[in-house]
N, C-alpha and C positions, 0 to 999 in steps of 0.2 A: 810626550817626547817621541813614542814613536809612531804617530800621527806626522809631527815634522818629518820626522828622515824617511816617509812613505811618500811625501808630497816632495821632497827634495830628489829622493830617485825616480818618481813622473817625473818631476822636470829635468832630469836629468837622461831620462828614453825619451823622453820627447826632443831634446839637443841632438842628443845622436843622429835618431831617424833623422832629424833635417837634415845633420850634417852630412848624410850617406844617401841621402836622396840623387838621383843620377835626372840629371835636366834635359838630355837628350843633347848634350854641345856635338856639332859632327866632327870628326875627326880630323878632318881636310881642313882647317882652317889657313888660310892665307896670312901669315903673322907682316907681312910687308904692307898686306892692304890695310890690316887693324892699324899698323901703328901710320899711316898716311892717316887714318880717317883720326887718331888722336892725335898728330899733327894740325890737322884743320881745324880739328875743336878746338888746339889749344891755342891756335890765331885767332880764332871768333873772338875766345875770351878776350886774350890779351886785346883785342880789337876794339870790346865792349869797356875793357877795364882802363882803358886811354881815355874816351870821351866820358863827357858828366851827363847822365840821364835829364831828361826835360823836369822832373820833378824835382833837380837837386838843383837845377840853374835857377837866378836870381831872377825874381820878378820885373817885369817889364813895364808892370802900372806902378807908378809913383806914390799916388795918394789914393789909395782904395777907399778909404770912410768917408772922401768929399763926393765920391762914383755914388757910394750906397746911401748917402744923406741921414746918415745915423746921428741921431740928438748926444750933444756932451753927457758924458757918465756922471751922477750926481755927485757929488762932494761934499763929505762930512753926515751927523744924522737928519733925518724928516722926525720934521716936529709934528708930536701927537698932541691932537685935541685935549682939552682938559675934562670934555665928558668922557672921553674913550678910557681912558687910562685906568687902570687895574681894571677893567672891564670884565676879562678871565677870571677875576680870580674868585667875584661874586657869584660866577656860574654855581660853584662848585655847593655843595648842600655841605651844613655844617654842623 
């Protein structure tokens, strides 16, 4: 138990120090230029978020499988041999 609450208080100096970490932000900041430049981002967005991205629009080729010449998918089971059959199961030592 008090293994946990040693590991619980690292990670709890360890939150702190980050939280009180000093990033170097300069003091002079332009708050008119910041929000101009999140005004633009938030055009872009909205910009991006109006049209459909190329991989969402609907294909353009019709019939892709008669392009690729891909054979019909079999239907129902393939009939086995009558020598094959249990063939496995003779492998096995008995």
């Amino acid at each position: 138990m008090q293994d946990e609450m040693m590991d619980l208080m690292d990670v709890s100096n360890e939150i702190q120090e980050t939280l009180g970490r000093s990033y170097n932000v300069p003091d002079d900041i332009d708050e008119e230029e910041l929000m101009g430049e999140l005004d633009a981002l938030e055009a872009d967005m909205d910009f991006e978020s109006n049209s459909v991205p190329s991989y969402l629009q609907p294909d353009k080729e019709t019939d892709l499988d008669s392009e690729l010449n891909l054979p019909a998918a079999p239907s129902g089971h393939a009939a086995v041999p009558a020598n094959r059959q249990n063939r496995w199961f003779m492998s096995f030592p008995m």
